[in-house]
N, C-alpha and C positions, 0 to 999 in steps of 0.2 A: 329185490325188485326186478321183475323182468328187461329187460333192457330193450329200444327201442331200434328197428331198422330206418331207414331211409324209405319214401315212401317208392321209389321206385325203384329201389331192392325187394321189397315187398311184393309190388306188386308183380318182378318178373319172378319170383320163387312162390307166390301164392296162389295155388291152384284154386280155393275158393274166390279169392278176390278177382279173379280175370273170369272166371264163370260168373259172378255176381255182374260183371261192367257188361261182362256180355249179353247178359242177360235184360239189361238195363237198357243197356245202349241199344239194343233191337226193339226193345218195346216203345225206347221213347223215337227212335225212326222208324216204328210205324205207325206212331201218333201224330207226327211231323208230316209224314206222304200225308195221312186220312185228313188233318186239317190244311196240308197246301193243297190238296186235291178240292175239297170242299168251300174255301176261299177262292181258289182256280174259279171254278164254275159259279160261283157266286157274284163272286166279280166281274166274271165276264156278263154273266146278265143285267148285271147293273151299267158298265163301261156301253156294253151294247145300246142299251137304252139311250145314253149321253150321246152315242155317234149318232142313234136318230136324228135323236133334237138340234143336234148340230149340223146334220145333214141337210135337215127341216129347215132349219134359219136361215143356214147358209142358199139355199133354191128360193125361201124366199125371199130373202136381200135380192140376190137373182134378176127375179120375177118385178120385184116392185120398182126395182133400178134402172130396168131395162124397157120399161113401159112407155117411156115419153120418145127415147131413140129410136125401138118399132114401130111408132105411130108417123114418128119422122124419118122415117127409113136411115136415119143416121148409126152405119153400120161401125163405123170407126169409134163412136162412143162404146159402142156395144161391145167392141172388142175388146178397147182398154180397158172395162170392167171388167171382162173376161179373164186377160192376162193379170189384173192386179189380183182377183179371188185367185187364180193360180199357183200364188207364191206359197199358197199351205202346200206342204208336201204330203197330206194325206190324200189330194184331191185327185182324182187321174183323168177324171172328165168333166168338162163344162162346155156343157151347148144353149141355144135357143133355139127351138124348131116352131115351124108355123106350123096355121093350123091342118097341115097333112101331114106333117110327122118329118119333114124335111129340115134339117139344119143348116139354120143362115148366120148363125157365128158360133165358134168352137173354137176351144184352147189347142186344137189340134186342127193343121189341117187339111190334113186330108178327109176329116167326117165332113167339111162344107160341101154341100148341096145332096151330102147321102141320108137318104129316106131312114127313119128308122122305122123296121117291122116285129118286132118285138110283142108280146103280151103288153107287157107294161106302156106300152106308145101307142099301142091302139088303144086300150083302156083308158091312155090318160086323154087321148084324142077325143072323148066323148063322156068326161063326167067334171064336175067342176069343182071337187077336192083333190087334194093331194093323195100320190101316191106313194108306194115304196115296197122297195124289195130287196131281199141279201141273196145274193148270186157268188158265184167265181168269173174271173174273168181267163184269159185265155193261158196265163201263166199258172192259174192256179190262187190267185189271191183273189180273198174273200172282198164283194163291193157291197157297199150300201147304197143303191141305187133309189133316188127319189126324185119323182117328176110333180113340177106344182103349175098348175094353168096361170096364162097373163090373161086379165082384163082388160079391158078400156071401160068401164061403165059394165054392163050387162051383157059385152060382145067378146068372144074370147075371139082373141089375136095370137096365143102361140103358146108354146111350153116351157118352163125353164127345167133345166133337167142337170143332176150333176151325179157324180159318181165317185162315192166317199171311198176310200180303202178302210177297214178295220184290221189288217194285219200288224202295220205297226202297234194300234193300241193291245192286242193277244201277243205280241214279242215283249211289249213292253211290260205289261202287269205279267206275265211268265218271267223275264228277267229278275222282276220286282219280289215275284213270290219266292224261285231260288235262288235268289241272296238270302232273303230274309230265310229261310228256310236254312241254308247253309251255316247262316250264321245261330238260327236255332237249335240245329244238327251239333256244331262246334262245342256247343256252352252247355247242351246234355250230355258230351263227352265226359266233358270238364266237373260235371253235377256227377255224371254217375260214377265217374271214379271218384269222387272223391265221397257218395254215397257208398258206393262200394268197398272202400277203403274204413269207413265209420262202422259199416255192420263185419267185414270180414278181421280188420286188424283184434277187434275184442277179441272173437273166436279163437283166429290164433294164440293171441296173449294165453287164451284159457290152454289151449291146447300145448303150450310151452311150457304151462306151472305145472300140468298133468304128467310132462316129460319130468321137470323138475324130481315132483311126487316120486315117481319111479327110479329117480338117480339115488332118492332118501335126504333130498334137497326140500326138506318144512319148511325151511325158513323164506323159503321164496313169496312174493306178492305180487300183487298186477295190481296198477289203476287204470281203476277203468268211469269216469267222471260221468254223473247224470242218474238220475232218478227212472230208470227206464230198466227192462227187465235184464239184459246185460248189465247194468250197472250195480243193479240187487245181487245179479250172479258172482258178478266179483268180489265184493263185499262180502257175500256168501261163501264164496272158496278161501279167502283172505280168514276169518273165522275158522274154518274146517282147517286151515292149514296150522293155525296157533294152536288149535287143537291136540292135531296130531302131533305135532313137535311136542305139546306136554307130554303126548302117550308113547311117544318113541321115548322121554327123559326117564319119564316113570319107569320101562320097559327096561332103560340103559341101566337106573337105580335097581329094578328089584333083580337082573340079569348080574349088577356088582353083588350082590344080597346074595346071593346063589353061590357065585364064586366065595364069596366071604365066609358063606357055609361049609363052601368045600373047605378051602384053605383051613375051617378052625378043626372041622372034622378030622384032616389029617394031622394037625400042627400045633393050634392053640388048648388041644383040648390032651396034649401030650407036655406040652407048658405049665398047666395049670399046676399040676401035682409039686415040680420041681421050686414054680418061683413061688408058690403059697410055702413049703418049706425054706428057701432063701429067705422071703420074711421074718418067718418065725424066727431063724436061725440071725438073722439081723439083730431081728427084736429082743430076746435072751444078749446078743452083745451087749449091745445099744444099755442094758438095764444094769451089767454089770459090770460096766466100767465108771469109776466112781464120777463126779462131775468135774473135777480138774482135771480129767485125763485127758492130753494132748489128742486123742485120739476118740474123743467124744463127738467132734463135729464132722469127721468122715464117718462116724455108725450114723449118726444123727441121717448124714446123705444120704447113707444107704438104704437104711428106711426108707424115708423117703421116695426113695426110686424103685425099691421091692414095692412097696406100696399100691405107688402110682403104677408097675409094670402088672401087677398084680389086679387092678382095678381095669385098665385097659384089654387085659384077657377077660373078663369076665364083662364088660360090657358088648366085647366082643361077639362073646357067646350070646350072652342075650337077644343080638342083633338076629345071631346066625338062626337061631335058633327056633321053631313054628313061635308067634306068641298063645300060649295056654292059657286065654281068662276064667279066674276065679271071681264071678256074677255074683255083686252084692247091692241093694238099696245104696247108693253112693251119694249124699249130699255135695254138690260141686260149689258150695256158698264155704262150706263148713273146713272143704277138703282145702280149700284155695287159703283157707285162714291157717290151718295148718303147716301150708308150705311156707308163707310170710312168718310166722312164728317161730321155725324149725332153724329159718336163715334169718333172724333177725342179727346175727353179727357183720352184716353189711353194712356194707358204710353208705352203700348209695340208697336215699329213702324212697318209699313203694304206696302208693297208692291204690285203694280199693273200692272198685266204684261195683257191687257188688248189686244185680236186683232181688228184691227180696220175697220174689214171687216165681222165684227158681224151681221148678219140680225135682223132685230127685230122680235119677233114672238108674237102669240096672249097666252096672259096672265095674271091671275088676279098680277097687279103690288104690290098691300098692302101685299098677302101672299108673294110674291117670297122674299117681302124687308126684311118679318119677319122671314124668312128663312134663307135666307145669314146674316142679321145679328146677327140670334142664332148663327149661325155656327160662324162666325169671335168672336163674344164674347166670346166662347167655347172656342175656339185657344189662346186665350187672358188669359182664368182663367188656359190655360194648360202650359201654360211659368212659370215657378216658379221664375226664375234668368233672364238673359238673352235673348234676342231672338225676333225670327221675326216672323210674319204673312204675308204671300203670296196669293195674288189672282189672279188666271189665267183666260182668257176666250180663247175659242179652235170653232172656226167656220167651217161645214163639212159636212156632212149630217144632223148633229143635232149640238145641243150645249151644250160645256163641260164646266162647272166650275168649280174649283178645289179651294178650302180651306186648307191651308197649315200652320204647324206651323213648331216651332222647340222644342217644347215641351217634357214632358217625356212620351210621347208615348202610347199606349196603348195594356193591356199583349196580346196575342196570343188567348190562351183560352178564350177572353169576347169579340173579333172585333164582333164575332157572336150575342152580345145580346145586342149591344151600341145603337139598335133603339127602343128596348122594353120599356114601359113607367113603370114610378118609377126605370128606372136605370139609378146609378151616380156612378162616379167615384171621386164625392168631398162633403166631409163629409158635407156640408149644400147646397147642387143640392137635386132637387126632383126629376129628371128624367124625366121630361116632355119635354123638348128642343128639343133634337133629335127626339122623337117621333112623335114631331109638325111639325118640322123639314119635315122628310121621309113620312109625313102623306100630306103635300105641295105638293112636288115632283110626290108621287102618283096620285092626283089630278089633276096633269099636264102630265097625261102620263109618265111622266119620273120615272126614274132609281134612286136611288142613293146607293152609296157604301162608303170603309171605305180601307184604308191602310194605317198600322202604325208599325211604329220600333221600339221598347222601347229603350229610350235615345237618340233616334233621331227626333222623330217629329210625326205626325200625317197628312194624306189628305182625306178630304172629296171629292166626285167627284160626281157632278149631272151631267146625262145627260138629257135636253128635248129638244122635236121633235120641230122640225121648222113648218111644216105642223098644220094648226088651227086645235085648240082642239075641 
């Protein structure tokens, strides 16, 4: 399994994942400017409108408050309504001017008794709606100037007039927008590295098995979690890698198979002559020494082990050796019953679940027998106590047989190297069986495999093709 960094090891050695944030991170700040800019102005047209109306009310509270103390020249009310509208601090001016544009009370003052000539003053001097306007004033800040006429009845008596600021309300919704903004800014940081981190850490992962791959590292894996097309990808590569590891084991098998060639070519095949005459020359002991003779159960051994050394060179050679099929009509219903037949002196019993709609196919019949029977013998030496041997045949496109014990199984970690020659799993196997075995099979086109539970049993499964080889 690939191993996991820290994310921000990661990301200061990931040239893809800081191109990705970068990338992120710029498009989502300039998605942030386009919607604060857009709310900016949107808001201010709406905020604007509000200062109107507030401006509006405010002139004429004014106007309607100030009606009865104009008519009573009572300037002292007029002022204290003056100074109490004052207390908003958006307001910078409040006057009452008569009817020639003169102001007779103001929140300042120095405007008392100055004329105002303005557009707006002479305009409001002569019509009998409200007016308004957005100016600067001498600093520089933006006013909302609106004049509302007093009545008494049907006679106008004077002007209320005031002078809203709208700069604090544009500091304030600007304030308003970058914070908000900033704090938007912040948490697409935060979004895209950690987007960033989602689409580049898989890549690397892949890009780490790919090193693996290179080192001759198969057994490596990535998870990579989700239904999404990196997800499929590892999943994908995880497959391709059990793959290869079989094709590197086969590769490591048929490269021992080579050497084992060699070795017999120079060695086993200089062997043969000598220990096939040590047998012989056993065997002639062995017959003429009478049956009491102290010295009966040392020939007996020797036998024995001329025999078995004897048998071991020659399956050696078989191994080493191309296989050369002799292609016959081959019933694998008929062949299978021969092999149980042949070894009926086992102790352990065998069952045959045989279908009887089997085709025959073309094959050399001496290899396949010496095949199924390593395998059934194998299943036999893996019963320790107890237990059964199983033989299925399965007819379809091709044909399956299956080798079955109840044996102790084989570990997890070695299914992988059960067809390598010189491996056993019983302290006096030489390893050659299986090898012979799978070396068969090959030759037949066919497949074979291996599935096993420890302390439950062991199955061999060949397939081979119906269609002539």
């Amino acid at each position: 399994m690939i191993t996991e960094d820290s994310s921000l090891k990661r990301f200061l050695t990931s040239k893809l994942q800081r191109r990705f944030f970068l990338y992120f991170s710029g498009l989502v700040l300039m998605t942030v400017l386009f919607i604060s800019v857009a709310v900016y102005h949107f808001q201010t047209k709406m905020l604007l409108k509000q200062v109107q109306n507030k401006a509006f009310s405010l002139t004429s509270i004014l106007a309607y408050s100030s009606l009865n103390a104009i008519l009573l020249d009572d300037y002292i009310t007029i002022q204290m309504l003056i100074d109490s509208m004052s207390e908003d601090p958006n307001i910078r001016s409040i006057a009452i001017l008569d009817t020639s544009g003169r102001v007779i009370a103001a929140n300042q003052l120095d405007l008392r008794g100055y004329r105002y000539e303005d557009p707006l003053t002479k305009k409001a001097l002569h019509t009998d709606i409200f007016l308004h306007q957005k100016e600067k004033n001498a600093s520089g800040e933006e006013i909302w100037d609106t004049a509302v006429p007093i009545y008494n009845l049907d006679k106008r008596i004077g002007t209320a007039r005031i002078k809203y600021s709208i700069e604090d309300t544009y500091k304030g919704l600007l304030r308003t927008i970058l914070l908000i903004g900033l704090f938007a800014f912040v948490i697409s940081l935060v979004l895209s590295f950690r987007f960033s981190a989602s689409i580049s850490k898989p890549i690397a992962d892949v890009v780490k098995l790919a090193e693996e791959y290179g080192k001759g590292n198969f057994s490596a894996s990535i998870d990579i979690p989700g239904d999404d097309e990196l997800g499929h990808l590892a999943r994908e590569l995880n497959k391709l890698s059990r793959k290869l590891q079989v094709l590197v084991e086969e590769k490591i098998a048929n490269e021992n198979l080579i050497v084992l060639g060699e070795f017999s070519s120079y060695i086993i095949h200089d062997l043969k002559n000598p220990i096939s005459g040590l047998h012989l020359l056993a065997d002639g002991l062995h017959r003429k020494l009478p049956d009491d003779s102290p010295l009966k159960k040392y020939s007996t051994e020797i036998v024995l082990a001329a025999q078995k050394l004897e048998d071991f060179t020659r399956r050696t050679l078989d191994i080493a050796r191309s296989a050369k099929l002799y292609v016959t009509a081959v019933n694998i219903n008929e062949l299978i019953k021969q092999v149980v037949a042949d070894i009926k002196e086992l102790s352990t019993p065998i069952f045959m679940n045989l279908d009887p709609e089997l085709p025959e196919i073309q094959a050399d019949h001496r290899m396949l027998y010496m095949a199924i029977k390593n395998l059934v013998i194998n299943a036999h030496e893996a019963i320790e106590n107890k237990g059964k041997i199983t033989i299925q045949t399965i007819g379809n496109d091709h044909i399956t047989i299956k080798v079955s014990d109840t044996g102790s199984g084989i570990p997890q970690d070695r299914l992988a190297t059960v067809f390598r020659p010189f491996f056993s799993m019983k302290d006096s196997g030489h390893g050659l069986g299986l090898a012979m075995v799978k070396k068969v099979v090959i030759a037949h086109q066919g497949k074979i495999n291996v599935e096993s539970t420890e302390g439950e049993g062991t199955t061999f499964i060949i397939h081979l093709p119906i269609t002539p080889i």
